[in-house]
KELUM-219984 format. One record per residue (C-alpha): residue number from 1; x, y, z. Coordinates in nm, 4 decimals. Layout:
BEGIN
+-------+----------+----------+----------+
| lumba |        u |        v |        w |
+-------+----------+----------+----------+
|   NUM |        X |        Y |        Z |
...
+-------+----------+----------+----------+
***
This chain:
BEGIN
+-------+----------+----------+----------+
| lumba |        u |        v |        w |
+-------+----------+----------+----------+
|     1 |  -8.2723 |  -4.6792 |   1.8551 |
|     2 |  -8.2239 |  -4.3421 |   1.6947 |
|     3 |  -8.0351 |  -4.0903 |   1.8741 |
|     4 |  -8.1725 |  -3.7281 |   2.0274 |
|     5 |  -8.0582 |  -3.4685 |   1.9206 |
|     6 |  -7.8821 |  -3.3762 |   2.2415 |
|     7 |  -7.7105 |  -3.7018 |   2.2280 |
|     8 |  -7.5938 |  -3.6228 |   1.8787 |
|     9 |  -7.4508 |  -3.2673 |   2.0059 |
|    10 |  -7.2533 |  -3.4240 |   2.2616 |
|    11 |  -7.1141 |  -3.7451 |   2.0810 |
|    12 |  -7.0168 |  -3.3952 |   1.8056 |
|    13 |  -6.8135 |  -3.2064 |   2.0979 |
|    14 |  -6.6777 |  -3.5255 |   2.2078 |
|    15 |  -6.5156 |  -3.5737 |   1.8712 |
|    16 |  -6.4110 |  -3.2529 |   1.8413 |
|    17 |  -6.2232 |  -3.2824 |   2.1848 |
|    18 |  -6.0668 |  -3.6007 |   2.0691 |
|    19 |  -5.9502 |  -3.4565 |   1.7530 |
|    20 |  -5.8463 |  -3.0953 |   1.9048 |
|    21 |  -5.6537 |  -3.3127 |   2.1745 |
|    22 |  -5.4805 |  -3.5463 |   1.8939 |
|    23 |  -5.3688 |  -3.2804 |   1.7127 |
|    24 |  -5.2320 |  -3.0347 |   1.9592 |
|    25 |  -5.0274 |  -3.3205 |   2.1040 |
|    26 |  -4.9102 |  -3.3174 |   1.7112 |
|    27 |  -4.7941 |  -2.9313 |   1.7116 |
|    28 |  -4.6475 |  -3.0651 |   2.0849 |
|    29 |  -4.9183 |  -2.8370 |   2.2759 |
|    30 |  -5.0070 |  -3.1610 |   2.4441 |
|    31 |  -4.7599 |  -3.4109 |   2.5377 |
|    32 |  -4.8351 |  -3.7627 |   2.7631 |
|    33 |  -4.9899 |  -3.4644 |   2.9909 |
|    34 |  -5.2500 |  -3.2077 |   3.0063 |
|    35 |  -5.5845 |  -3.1897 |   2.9155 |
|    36 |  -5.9035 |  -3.0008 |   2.6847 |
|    37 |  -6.2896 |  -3.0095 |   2.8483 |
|    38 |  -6.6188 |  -2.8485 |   2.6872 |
|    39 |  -6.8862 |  -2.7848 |   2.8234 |
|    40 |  -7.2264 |  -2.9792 |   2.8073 |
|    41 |  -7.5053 |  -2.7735 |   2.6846 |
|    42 |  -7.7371 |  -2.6843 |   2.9455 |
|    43 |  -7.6229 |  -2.8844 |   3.2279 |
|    44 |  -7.3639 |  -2.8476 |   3.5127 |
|    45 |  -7.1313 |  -3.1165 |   3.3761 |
|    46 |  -6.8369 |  -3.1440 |   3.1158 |
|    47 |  -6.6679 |  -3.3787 |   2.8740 |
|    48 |  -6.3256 |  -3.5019 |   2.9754 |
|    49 |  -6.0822 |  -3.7265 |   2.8759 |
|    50 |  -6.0011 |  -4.0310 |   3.0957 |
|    51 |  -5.6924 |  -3.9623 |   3.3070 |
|    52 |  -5.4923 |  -4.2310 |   3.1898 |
|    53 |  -5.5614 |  -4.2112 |   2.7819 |
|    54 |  -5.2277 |  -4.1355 |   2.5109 |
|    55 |  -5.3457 |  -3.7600 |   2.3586 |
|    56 |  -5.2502 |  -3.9202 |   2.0760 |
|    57 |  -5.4766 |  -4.1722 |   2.0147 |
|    58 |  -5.7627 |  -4.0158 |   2.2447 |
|    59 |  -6.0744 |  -4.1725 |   2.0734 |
|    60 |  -6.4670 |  -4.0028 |   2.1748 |
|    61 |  -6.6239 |  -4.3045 |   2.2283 |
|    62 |  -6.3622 |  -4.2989 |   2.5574 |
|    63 |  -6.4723 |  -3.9623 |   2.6866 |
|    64 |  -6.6120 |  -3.8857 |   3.0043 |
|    65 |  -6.9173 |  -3.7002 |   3.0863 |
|    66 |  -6.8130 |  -3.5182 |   3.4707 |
|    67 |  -7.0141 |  -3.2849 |   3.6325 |
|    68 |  -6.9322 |  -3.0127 |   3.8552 |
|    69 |  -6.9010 |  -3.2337 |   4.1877 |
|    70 |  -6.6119 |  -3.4305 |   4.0009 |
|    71 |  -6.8545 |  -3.7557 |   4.0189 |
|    72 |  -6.8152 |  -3.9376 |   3.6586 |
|    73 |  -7.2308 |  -3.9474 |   3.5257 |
|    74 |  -7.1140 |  -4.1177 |   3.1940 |
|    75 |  -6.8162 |  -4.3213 |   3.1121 |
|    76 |  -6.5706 |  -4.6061 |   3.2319 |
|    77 |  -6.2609 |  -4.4522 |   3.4580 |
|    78 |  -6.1392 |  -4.1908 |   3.6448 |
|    79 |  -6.1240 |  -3.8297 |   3.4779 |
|    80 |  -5.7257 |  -3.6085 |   3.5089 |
|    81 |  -5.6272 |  -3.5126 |   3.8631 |
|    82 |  -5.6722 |  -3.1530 |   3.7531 |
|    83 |  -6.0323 |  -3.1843 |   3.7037 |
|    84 |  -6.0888 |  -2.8989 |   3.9244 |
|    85 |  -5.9096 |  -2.6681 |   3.6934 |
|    86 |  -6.1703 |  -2.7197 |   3.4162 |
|    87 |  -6.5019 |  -2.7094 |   3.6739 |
|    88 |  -6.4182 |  -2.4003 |   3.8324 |
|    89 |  -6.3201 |  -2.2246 |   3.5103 |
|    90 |  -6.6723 |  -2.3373 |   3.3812 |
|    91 |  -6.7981 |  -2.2199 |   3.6978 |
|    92 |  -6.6872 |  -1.8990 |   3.6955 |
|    93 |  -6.7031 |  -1.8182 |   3.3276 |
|    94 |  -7.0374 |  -1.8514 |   3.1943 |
|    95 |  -6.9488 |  -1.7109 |   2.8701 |
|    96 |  -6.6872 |  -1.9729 |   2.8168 |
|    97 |  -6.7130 |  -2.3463 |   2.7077 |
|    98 |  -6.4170 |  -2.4897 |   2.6657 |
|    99 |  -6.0630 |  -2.5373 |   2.8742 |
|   100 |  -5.7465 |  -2.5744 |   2.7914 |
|   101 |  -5.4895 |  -2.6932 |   3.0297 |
|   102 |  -5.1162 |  -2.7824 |   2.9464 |
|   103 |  -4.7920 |  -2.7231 |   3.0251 |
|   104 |  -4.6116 |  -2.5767 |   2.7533 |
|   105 |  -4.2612 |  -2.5181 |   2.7746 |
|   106 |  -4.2732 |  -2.1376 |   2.6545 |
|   107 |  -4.5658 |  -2.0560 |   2.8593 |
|   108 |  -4.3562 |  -2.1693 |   3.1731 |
|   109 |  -4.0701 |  -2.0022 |   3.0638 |
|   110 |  -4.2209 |  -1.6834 |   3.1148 |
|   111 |  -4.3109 |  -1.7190 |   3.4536 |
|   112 |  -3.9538 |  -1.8035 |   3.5513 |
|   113 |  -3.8310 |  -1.4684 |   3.4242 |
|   114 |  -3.7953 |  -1.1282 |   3.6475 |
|   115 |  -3.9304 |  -0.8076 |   3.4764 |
|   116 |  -4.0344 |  -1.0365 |   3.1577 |
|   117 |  -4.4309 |  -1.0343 |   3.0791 |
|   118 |  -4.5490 |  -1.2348 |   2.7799 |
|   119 |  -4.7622 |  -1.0091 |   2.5505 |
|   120 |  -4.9389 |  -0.9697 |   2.2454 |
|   121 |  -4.6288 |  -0.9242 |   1.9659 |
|   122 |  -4.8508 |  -1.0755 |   1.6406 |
|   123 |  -5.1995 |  -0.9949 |   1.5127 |
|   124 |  -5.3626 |  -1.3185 |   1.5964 |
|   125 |  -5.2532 |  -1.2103 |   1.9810 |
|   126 |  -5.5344 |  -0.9154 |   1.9930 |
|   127 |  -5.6870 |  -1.2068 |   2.1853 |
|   128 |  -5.5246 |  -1.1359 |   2.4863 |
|   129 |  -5.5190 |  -0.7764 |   2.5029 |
|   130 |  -5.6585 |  -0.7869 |   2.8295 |
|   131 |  -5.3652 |  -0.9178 |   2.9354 |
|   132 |  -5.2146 |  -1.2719 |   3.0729 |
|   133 |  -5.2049 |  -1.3377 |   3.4536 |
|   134 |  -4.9356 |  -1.5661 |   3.6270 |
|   135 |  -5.1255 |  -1.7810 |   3.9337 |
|   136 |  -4.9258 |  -1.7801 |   4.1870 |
|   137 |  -4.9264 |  -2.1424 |   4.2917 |
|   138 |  -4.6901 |  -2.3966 |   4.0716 |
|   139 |  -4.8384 |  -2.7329 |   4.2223 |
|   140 |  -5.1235 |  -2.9725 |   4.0456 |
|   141 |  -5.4674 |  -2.8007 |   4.0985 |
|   142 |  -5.6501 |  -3.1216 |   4.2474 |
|   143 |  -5.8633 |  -2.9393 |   4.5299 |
|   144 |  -6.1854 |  -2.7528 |   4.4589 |
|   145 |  -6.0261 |  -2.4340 |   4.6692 |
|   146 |  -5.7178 |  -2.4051 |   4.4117 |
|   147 |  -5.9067 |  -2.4236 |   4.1397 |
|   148 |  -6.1150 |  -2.1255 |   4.2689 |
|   149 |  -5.8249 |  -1.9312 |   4.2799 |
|   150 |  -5.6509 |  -2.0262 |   3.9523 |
|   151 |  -6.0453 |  -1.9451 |   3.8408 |
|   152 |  -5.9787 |  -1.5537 |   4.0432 |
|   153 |  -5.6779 |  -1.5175 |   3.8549 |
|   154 |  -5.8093 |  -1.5899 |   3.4885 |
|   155 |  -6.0618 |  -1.3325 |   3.5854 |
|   156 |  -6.1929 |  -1.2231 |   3.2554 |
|   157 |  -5.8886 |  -1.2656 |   3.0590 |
|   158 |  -5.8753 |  -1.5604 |   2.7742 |
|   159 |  -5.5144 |  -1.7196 |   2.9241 |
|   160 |  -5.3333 |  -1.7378 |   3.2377 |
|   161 |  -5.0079 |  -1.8590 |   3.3316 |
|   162 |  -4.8893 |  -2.0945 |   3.5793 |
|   163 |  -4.6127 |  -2.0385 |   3.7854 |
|   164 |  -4.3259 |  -2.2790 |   3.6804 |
|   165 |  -4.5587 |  -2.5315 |   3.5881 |
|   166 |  -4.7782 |  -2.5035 |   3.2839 |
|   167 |  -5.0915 |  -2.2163 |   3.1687 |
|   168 |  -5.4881 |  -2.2336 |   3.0687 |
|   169 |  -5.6442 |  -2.0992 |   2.7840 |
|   170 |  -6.0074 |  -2.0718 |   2.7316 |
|   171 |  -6.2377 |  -2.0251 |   2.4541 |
|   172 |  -6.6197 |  -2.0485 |   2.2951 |
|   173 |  -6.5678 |  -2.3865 |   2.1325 |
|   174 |  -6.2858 |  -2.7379 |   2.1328 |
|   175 |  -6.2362 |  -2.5507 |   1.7735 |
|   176 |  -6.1853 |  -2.1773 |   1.9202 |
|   177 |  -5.9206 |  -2.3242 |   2.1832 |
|   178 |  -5.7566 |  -2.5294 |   1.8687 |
|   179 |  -5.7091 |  -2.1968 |   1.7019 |
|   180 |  -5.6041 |  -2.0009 |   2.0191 |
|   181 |  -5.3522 |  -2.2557 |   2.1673 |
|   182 |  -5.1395 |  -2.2275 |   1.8208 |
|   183 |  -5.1462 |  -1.8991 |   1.8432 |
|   184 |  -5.0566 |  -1.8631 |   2.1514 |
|   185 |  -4.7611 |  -2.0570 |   2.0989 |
|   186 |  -4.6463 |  -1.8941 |   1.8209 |
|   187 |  -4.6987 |  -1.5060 |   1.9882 |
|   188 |  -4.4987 |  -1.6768 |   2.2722 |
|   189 |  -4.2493 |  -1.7749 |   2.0063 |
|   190 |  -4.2049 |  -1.4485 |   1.8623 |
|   191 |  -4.1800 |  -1.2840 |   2.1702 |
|   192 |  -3.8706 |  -1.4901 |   2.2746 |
|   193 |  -3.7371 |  -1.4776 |   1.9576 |
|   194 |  -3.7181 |  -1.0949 |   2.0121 |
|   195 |  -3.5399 |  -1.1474 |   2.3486 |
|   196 |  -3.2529 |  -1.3891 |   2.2147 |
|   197 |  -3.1854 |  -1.1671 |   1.9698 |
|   198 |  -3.1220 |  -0.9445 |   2.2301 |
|   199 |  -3.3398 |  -0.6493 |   2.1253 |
|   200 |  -3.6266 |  -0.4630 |   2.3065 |
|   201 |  -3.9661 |  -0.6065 |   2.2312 |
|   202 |  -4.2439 |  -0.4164 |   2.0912 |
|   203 |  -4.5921 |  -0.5397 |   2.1612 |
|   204 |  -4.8735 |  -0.4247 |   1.9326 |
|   205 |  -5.0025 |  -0.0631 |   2.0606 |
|   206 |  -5.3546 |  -0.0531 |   2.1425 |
|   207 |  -5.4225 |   0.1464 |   1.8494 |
|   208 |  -5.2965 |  -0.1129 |   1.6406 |
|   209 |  -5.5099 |  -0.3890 |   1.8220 |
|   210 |  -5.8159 |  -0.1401 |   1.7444 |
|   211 |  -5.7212 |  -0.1439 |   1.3640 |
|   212 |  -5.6641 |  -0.5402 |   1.3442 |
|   213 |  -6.0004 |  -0.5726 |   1.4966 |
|   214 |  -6.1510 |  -0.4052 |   1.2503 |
|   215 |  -6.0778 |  -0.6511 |   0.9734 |
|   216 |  -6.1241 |  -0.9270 |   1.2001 |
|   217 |  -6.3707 |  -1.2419 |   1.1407 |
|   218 |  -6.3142 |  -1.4733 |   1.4537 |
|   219 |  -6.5554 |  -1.7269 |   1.3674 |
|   220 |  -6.4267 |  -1.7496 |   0.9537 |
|   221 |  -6.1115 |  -1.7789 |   1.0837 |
|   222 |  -6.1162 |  -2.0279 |   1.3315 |
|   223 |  -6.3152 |  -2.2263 |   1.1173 |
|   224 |  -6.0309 |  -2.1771 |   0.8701 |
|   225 |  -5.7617 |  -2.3035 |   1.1150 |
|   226 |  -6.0365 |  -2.6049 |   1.2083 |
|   227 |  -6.0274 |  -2.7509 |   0.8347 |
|   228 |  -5.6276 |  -2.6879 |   0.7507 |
|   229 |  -5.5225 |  -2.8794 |   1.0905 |
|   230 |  -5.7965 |  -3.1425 |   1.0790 |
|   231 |  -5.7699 |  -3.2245 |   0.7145 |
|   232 |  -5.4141 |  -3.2240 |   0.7339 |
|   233 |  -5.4121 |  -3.4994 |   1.0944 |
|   234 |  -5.7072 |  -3.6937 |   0.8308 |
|   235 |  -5.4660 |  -3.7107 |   0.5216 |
|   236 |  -5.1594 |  -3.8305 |   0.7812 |
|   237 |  -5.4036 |  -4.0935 |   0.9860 |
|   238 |  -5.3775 |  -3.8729 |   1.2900 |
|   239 |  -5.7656 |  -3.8468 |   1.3159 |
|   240 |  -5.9953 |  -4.0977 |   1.1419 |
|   241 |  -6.2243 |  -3.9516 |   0.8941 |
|   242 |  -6.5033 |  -4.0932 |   0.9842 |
|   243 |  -6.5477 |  -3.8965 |   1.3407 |
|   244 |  -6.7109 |  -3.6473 |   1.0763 |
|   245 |  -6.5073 |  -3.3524 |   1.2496 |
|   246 |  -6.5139 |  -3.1494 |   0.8906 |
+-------+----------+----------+----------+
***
């Protein structure tokens, strides 16, 4: 039986999850915990990993299709705990399709500091301008009401912390939030590099964000990041060529 073409769209985003997931858990983004979702086109649901899958050997054909009552339309098992966080992000963000949730060790860092906000220090961090919240509330996000409020305090910013237990990050695109998360965690890095070197940070000026803008191509260069960190999990085995992610 040949395919549709909306099938083919969503078996595509569910191997770019799967491959975005693999190889953040490479650059240790991801660890045994933590979680990506997109969005499926034109309908109140998401793809999701299973809760209990390795993000290292995450595979599409295991994904889940959830929509936005948590109840599992496509699939075999039980999506994260956090599901909520994803849903309610989707919810509330229309012009977002994609979710990041994990709990990296930097990002929690900062929310465990007094008078201490992470900020944009490198050009690729123009992205969060806007700035980046800290949600008040450090447990899991497993009921529809917290993930409301983790939802109010992303607002229209592109990352949010968690307080002393992990952050979000959302994007356009599985490939946009690839690109973001490493750059997040390496503005995060330069930013406490700063501070153990014991010297004053100096985020990039508005002015200068205006005059990186300027030059900047978000989709070239996302698709740029895409085919450096996917070709190089391919040539290592870390993502099997023939998902067709290229």
């Amino acid at each position: 039986m040949t395919k549709t073409d909306d099938a083919r769209v969503i078996d595509a985003l569910k191997a770019d999850v799967a491959a975005a997931t693999r190889i953040l858990e490479t650059e240790g983004i991801l660890n045994y915990s933590g979680h990506m979702c997109t969005r499926v086109p034109g309908r109140d649901a998401l793809i999701v990993q299973r809760r209990t899958d390795s993000r290292a050997e995450l595979a599409p054909e295991r994904m889940l299709i959830v929509d936005f009552n948590g109840v599992v339309i496509e699939g075999d098992g039980k999506p994260p705990s956090e599901t909520a966080i994803h849903i309610e992000i989707l919810r509330a963000r229309p012009d977002i399709n994609s979710v990041l949730h994990c709990h990296m060790d930097l990002a929690i860092a900062f929310t465990m500091m007094d008078d201490t906000q992470l900020v944009p220090m490198r050009a690729r961090a123009t992205r969060w301008q806007s700035g980046i919240p800290t949600h008040p509330d450090p447990s899991h996000i497993k009921l529809t009401e917290q993930g409301e409020e983790l939802a109010k305090t992303l607002g229209p910013h592109y990352a949010a912390l968690m307080r002393a237990h992990g952050m979000v990050v959302v994007a356009e695109s599985p490939r946009a939030i690839l690109s973001d998360a490493i750059h997040f965690k390496e503005n995060a890095e330069a930013l406490m590099q700063v501070l153990q070197a014991g010297k004053t940070p100096r985020p990039i000026t508005e002015a200068e964000v205006k005059q990186i803008l300027r030059f900047e191509t978000r989709d070239h260069h996302i698709d740029k990041m895409w085919n450096y960190y996917v070709r190089k999990a391919i040539a290592s085995g870390g993502v099997p060529a023939e998902w067709g992610v290229l």
